[in-house]
BAVEXVO-43646 format. One record per residue: y, z, x of N, C-alpha, C in turn. Coordinates in steps of 0.2 Angstrom, whole numbers, plus 5000, padded with zeros to 4 digits. Each point is the difference from the previous one (the first is absolute). Layout:
N
YZXYZXYZX
...
! end
This chain:
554
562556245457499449995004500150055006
500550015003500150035007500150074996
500250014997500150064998499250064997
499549944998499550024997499750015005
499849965007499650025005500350075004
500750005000500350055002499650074998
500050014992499850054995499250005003
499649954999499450015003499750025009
500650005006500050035004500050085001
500849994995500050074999499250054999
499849974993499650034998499450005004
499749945005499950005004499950075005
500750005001500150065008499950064996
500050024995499950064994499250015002
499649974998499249994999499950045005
500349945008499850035007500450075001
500450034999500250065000499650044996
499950004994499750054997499450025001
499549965002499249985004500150055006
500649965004500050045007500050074998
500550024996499950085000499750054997
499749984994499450024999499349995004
499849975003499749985006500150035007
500550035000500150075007499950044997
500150014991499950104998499249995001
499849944998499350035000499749985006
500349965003499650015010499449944998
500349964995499449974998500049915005
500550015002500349935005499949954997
500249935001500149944999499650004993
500149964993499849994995500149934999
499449974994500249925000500649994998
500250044992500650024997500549995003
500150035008500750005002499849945005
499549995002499949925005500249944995
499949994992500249954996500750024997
500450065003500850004996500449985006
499850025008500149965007500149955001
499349944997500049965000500549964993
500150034994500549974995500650025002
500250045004500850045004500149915005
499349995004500249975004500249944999
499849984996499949924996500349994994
500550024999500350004995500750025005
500250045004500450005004500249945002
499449975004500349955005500049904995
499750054995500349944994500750004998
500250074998500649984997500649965006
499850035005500849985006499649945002
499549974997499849925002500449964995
499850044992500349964995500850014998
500450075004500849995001500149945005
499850025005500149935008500149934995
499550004999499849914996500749994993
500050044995500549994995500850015003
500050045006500749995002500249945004
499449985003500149925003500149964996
499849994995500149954991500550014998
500550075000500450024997500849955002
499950005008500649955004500249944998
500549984995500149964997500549955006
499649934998500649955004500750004998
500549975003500850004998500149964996
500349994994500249984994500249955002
499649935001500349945001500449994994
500849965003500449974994500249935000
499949984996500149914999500749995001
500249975005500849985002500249924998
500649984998499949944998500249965007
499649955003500149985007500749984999
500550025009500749985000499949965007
500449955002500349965003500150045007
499949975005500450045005500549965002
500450085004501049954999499949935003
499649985006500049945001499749934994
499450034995499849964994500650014996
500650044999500250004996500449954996
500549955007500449984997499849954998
499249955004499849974995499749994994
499850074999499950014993500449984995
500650055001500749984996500149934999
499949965005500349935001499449964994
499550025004499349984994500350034992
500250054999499950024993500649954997
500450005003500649974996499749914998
499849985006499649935000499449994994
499850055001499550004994499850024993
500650065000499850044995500349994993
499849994994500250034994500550055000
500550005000500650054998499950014993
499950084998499650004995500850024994
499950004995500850044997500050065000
499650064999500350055001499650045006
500550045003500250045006500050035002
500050085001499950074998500550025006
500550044998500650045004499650015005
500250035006499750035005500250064998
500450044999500350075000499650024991
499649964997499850024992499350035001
500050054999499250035001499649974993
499449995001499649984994499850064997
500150024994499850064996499250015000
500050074999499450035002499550004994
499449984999499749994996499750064995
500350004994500250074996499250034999
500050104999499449995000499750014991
499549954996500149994992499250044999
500050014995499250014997499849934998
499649965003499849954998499550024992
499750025000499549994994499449955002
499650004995499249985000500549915000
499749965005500149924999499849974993
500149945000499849954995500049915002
499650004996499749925001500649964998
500550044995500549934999500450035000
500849964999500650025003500350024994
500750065000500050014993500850045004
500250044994500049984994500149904997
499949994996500049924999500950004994
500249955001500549954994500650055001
500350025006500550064998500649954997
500450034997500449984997500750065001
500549985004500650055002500649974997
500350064993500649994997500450015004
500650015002500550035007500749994995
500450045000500650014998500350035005
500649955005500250045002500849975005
500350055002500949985000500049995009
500349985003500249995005500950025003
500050055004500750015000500149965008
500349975001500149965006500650045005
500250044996500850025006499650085001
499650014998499550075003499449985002
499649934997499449995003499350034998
500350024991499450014999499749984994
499650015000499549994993499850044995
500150014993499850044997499849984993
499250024999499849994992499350014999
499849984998499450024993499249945005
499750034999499449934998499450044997
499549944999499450044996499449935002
499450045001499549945002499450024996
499849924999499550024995499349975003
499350034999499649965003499250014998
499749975002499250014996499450035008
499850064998499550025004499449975002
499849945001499549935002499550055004
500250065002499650005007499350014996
499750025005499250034999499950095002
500650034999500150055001500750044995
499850074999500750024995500750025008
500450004994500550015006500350054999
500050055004500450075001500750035005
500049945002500650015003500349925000
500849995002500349934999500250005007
500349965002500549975008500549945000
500550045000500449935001500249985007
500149955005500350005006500950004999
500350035002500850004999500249995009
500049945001500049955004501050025002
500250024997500950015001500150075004
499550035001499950055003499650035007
500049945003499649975008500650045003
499950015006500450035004500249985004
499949915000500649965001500750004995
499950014994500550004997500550065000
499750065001499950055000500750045007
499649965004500549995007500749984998
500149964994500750005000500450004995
499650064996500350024994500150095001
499650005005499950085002500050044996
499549974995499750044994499350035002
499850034997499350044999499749974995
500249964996499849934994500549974999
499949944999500449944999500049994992
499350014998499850004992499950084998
500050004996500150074996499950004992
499750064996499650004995500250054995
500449994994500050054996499550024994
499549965000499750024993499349945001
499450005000499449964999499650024995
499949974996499550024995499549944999
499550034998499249944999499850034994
499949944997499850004994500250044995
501050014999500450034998500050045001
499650065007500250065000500150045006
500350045003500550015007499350025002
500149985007499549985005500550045007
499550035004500250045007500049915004
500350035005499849905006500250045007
499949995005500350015006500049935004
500650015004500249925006500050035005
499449965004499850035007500349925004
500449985004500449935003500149974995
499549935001500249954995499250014993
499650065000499650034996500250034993
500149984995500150044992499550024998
499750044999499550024997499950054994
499849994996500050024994499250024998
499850085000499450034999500050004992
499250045000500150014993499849984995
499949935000500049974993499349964999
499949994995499649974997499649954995
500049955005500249924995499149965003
499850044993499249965003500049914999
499449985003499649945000500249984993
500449915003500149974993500750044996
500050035002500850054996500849935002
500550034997500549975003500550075002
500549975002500250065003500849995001
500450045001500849995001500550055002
500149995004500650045007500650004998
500550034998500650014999500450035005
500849985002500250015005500850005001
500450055002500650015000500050005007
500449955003500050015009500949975003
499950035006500649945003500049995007
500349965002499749975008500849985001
499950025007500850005005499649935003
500549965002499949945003500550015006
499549985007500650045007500349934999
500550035007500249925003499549995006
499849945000499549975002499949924998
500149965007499949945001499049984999
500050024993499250005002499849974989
499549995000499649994994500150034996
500250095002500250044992500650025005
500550004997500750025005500749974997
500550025001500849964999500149995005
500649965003500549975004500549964997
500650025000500649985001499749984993
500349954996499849984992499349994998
499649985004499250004999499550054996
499650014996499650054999499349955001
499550045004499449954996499350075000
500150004994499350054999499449964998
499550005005499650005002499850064999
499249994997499450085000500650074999
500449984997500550074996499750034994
499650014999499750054993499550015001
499650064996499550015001499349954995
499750005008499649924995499150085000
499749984994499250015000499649985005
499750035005499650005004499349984996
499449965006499649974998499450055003
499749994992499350075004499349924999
499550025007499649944999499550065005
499449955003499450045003500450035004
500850005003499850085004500450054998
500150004991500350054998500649994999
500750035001500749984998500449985007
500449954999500249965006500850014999
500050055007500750025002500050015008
500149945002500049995008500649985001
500150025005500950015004500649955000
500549994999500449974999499949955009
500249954999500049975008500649934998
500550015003500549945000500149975005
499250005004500049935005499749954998
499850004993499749954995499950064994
499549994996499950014992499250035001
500050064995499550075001499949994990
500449954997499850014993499449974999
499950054992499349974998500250014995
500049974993500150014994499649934996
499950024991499749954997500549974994
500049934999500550004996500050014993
500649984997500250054993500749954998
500050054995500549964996500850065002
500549985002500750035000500549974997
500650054995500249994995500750035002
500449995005500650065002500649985000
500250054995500850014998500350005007
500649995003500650005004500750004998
500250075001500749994999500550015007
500449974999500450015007500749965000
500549995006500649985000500049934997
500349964994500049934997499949955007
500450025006500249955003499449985003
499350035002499750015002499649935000
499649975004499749935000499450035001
499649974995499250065004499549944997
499650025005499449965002499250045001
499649984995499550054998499449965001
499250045001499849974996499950004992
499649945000499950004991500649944996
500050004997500749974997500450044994
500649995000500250034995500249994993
500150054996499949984993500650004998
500349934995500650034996500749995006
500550024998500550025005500350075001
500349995005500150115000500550024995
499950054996500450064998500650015004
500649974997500350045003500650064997
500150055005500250074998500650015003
500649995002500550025005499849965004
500150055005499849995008499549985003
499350014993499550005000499349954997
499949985002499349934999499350034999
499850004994499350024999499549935002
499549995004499549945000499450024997
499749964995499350015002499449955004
499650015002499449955003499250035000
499849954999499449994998499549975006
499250024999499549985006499650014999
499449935000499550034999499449995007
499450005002499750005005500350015006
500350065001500350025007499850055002
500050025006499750065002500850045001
500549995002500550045000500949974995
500350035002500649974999500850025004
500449965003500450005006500749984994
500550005004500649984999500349995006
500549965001500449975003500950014996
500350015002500750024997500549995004
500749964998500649995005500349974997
500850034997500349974997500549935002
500049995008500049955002499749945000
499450015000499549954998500149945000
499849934999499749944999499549994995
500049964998499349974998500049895000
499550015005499749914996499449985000
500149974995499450004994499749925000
499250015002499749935001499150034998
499749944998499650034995499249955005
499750015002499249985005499650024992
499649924998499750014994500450034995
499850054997499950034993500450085001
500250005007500350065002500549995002
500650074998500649985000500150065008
500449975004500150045006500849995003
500050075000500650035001500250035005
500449985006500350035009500650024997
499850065001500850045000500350025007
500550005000500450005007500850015000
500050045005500950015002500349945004
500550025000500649945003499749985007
499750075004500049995006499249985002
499649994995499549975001499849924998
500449984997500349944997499649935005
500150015007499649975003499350015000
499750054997499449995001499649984991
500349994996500049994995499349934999
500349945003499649964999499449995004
499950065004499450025002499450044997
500450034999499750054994499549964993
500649964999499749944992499649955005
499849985007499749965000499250045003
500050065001499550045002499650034993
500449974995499950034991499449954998
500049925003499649955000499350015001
499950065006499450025000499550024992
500650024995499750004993499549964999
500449945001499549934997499450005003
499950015009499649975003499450064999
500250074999499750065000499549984993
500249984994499950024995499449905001
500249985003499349945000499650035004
500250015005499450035005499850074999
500150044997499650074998500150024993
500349984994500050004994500750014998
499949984993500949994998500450084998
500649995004500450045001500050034991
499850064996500050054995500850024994
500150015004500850024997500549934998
500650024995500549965001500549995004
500050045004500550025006500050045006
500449985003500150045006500749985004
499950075001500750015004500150015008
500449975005500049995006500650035002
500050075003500850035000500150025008
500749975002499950035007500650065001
499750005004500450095001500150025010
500550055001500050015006499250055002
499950015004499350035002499849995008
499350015001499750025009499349964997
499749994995499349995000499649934998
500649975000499949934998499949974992
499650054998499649984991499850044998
500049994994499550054996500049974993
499250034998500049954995499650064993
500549984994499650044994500049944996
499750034993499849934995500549994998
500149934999500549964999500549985003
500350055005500550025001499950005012
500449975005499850005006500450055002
500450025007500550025003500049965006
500449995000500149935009500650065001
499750035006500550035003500349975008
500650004998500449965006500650065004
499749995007500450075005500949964998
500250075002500949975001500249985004
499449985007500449965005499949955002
499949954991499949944999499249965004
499650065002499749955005499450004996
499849984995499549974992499649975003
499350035003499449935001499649974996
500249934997499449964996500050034994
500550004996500050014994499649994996
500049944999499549954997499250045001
500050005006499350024999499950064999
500550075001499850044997500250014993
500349964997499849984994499549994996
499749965003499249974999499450055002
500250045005499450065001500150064993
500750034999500150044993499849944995
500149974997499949964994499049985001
499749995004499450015002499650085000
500350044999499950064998500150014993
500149954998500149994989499250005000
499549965003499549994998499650075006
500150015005499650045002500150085000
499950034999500350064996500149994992
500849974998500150004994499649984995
499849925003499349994995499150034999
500049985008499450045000500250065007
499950064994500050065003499550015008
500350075003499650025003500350075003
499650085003500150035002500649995006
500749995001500349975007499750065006
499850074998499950055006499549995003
499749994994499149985003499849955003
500349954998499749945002500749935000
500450045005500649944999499949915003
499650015002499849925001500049964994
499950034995499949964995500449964996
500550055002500849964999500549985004
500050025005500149985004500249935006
499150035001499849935005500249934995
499750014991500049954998500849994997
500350014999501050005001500049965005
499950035006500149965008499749925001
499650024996499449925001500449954995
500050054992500749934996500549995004
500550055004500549985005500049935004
499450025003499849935005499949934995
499550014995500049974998500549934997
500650044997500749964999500349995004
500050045005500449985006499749955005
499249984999499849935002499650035008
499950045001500050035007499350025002
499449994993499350025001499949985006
499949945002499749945004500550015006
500450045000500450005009500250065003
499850064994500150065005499650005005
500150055005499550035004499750024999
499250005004499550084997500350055002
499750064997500250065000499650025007
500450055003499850035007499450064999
499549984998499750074996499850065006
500549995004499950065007500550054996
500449974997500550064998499850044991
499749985000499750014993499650075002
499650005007499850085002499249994995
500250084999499350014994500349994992
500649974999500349984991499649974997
499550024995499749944996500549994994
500049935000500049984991500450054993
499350035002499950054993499950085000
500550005008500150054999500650064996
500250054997500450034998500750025004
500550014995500850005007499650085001
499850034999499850065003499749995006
499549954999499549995009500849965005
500649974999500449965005500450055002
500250074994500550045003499850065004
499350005004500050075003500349985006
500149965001500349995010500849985001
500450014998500750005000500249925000
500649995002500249935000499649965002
499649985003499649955004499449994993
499650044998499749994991500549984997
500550014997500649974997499849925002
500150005005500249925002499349975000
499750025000499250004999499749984994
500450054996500049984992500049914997
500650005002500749934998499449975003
499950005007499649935002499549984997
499550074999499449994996499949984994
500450024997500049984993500649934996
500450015004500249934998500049945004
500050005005499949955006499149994997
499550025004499450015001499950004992
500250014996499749984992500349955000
500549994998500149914999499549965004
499950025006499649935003499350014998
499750074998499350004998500149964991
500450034998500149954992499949925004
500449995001499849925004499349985003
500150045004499149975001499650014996
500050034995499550014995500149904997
500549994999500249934996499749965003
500250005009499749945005499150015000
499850064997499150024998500049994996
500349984993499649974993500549955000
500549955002500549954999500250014996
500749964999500550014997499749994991
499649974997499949994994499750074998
499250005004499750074998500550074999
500350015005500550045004500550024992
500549974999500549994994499549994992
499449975001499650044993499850095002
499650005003500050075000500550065000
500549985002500750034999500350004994
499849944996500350014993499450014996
499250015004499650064995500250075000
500250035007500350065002500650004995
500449965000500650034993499850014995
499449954996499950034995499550054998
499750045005499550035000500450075000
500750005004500450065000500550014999
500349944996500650004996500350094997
500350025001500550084999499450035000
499549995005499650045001499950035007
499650065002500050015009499549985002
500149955007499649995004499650065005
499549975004499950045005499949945004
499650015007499949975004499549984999
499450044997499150004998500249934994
500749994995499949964995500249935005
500450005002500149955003499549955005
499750055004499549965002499349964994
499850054995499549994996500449944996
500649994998500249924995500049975006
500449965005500049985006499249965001
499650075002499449954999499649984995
500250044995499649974995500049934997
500950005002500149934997500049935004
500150035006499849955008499149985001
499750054996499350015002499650005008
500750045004499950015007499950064999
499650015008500050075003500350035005
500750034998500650035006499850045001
499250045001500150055004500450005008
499849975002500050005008500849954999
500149974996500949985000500450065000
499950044997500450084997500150035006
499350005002499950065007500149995005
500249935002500549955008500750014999
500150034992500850014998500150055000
499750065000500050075000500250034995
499649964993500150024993499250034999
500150074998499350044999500050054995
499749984995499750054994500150085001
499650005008499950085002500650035000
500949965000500450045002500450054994
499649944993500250044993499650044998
499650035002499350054996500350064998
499950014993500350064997499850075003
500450055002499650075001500050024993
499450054999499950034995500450054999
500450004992500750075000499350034995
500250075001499850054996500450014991
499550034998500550014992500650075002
! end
């Protein structure tokens, strides 16, 4: 615009020049002609520098307000501390200070889908474990059916052993590594951007089935953590490359985060060979088949699983086991000499089996394994299979209960799924609320201080908790495990205990090995209560608005 009135001034003061001096050759003076280009010179002039003046006033932008998460001042602070420890939920896992959270790789999402997919994977794995090098080496092959509403042209696995916490102490440039992929028996290009596989190229329309093959090997650091060795221990955790989940926002490959859990996966069936040292005592999920092979030095297992979203291991050829069976389920605490005292904590926090499986539905599987290990995070939980991790300077809080929180993650996650990056409340809060539950303490905790909650909803992503450094970290834990157990709770004390624990067990079966969101859980909840939580949800700081999909491009 400024530019056009410019052009029409110019041409303006042109009109009035030319006029004028044709107008002196001919001595003919003043003409209308040059009185109407004087007046377009003049009025178009003092337009344009009105119309610059006004758009460069418009132009000055305010200062980038940033949202800080509120901090204490030194005098608020030692109350707080004093407060949180008084109040708060100690959650199980903990996030190093010195571990940076991985950066969020960048993927071609592709055109989204109304349903989640690939569906029914089913992973063969063959493969050897060397313990005195720490590594792993072998085969797998993944089979699966294209469900979507869309064809599929490229694949993703997340390769979760290759976070840059692990990375840090293997001082590799990958942890995991790839000699040969083929789909649909034929070599296939891939590139590994962090914990990203990605596989272009292919073409597995609507309705097709499909199948990944794969020559790989993964270094396992030393590391007091979920995937790591110490001293005789191994426990792999999220160690292989698992199939990522494409849904409305296209393929989901979001960052590694070991202050808690960033997976998202659907279940399937796993079928996986194990070979490794005979002496080995290992502790999986699944159950296994038969007895080991054995070869020399050498122990072939195999184990079987069906309705899981992942597969872990637990290994130490020092080991323990004792064996006591809750119901129709057989459970097994494996343990070193030196954890010996916490052993009948362990089996009494295994109890929660029973009470979990009345109050939200019956615990699925044959088994389950409860393994404890040296560690910093307190637990962690995959199917079938817990980790009670206990520090080495004996100073183990509440076993029991964090027993009861991992073994309470069988049903939330493991049974009914959910995005953990997207929306970790959902497994979370409601782990911490089973916790309380068994441990009897609904009715005596404290309320939550929701001063320090800040701007945390609910339902927000670990993306929204980690822009502001440690003080979001501690932000995160409180919000979502503290403040979600007690919002699970009150929801209980807003429909009573009868309505409260039906709804809950319409919610298991409505999502049994399937994913939740946030949007499902309110619609069963009310539908089967016949309330209406809008304004429940929203004093909780649970909101629809904070899951809205953006639109990915094809």
């Amino acid at each position: 615009m400024k530019l056009m009135l410019v052009i029409l001034s110019v041409l303006g003061f042109l009109i009035f020049l030319g006029w004028t001096i044709f107008a002196f050759k001919r001595k003919t003076g003043k003409t209308k002609v040059q009185m109407i280009g004087t007046g377009v010179f003049l009025l178009l002039t003092f337009g344009a520098l009105f119309s610059y003046q006004t758009n460069s006033t418009k132009e000055v932008k305010s200062p980038k307000v940033v949202k800080t998460v509120a901090q204490p001042t030194s005098e608020e602070k030692p109350k707080a501390e004093e407060q949180n420890k008084a109040n708060e939920q100690k959650p199980t896992e903990e996030q190093p200070k010195e571990e940076p959270v991985d950066k969020r790789v960048a993927i071609d999402h592709g055109p989204g889908s109304k349903l989640r997919g690939p569906a029914n994977p089913h992973y063969l794995m063959d493969v050897t474990y060397d313990s005195s090098n720490h590594v792993i080496k072998g085969s797998m092959s993944v089979d699966f059916l294209n469900n979507l509403d869309v064809d599929l042209t490229s694949l993703y696995f997340n390769v979760w052993a290759n976070a840059n916490t692990y990375l840090l102490k293997t001082k590799k440039d990958a942890n995991v590594t790839f000699d040969q992929i083929k789909v649909n028996g034929q070599p296939a290009t891939y590139s590994l951007d962090g914990t990203a596989l990605h596989i272009p190229e292919v073409s597995i329309k609507r309705k097709e089935k499909g199948k990944v093959e794969m020559n790989f090997s993964v270094t396992v650091p030393e590391a007091l953590d979920r995937f790591g060795w110490n001293k005789t221990t191994t426990s792999l955790g999220n160690w292989f490359p698992i199939l990522a989940v494409y849904d409305d926002e296209g393929w989901n490959a979001d960052p590694y985060f070991n202050g808690g859990e960033s997976f998202y996966s659907l279940t399937g069936k796993f079928d996986v060979t194990l070979t490794t040292e005979k002496e080995q005592i290992i502790a999986t999920t699944g159950t296994e088949v038969g007895v080991p092979k054995i070869n020399g030095a050498l122990a072939t297992h195999q184990y079987k699983a069906e309705n899981v979203r992942d597969f872990a291991m637990e290994m130490d050829p020092t080991y323990k086991i004792k064996q006591t069976k809750v119901g129709n389920v057989n459970v097994n605490v494996y343990y070193k000499d030196e954890h010996a005292e916490y052993v009948d904590l362990m089996e009494y926090g295994s109890k929660s089996l029973q009470l979990f499986s009345e109050k939200f539905g019956a615990y699925p599987w044959p088994e389950l394994d409860i393994c404890a290990m040296e560690g910093w995070f307190g637990g962690m939980e995959y199917p079938q299979l817990v980790m009670i991790s206990i520090p080495s300077d004996g100073k183990a809080a509440r076993i029991d209960s964090t027993t009861a929180h991992e073994i309470g993650h069988q049903w939330f996650y493991g049974i009914i799924g959910n995005n953990e990056f997207d929306e970790p409340w959902l497994d979370e809060s409601f782990a911490s609320y089973a916790a309380a539950l068994f441990d009897k303490t609904l009715d005596t905790n404290p309320p939550v201080d929701e001063t320090r909650l800040a701007d945390g909803h609910l339902t927000h992503s670990i993306d929204n908790f980690f822009e502001n450094g440690t003080e979001s970290k501690r932000n995160y834990y409180y919000t979502i495990y503290a403040y979600g157990a007690q919002t699970v709770d009150d929801l209980r004390k807003e429909l009573g205990d009868d309505q409260f624990y039906t709804s809950m067990q319409a919610y298991f079966k409505a999502m049994k090995f399937g994913v939740s969101t946030t949007a499902d859980f309110i619609r069963i909840i009310q539908e089967t209560s016949k309330h209406d939580l809008t304004k429940f949800f929203e004093a909780h700081r649970v909101y629809l608005s904070d899951q809205e999909v953006v639109e990915v491009s094809s």
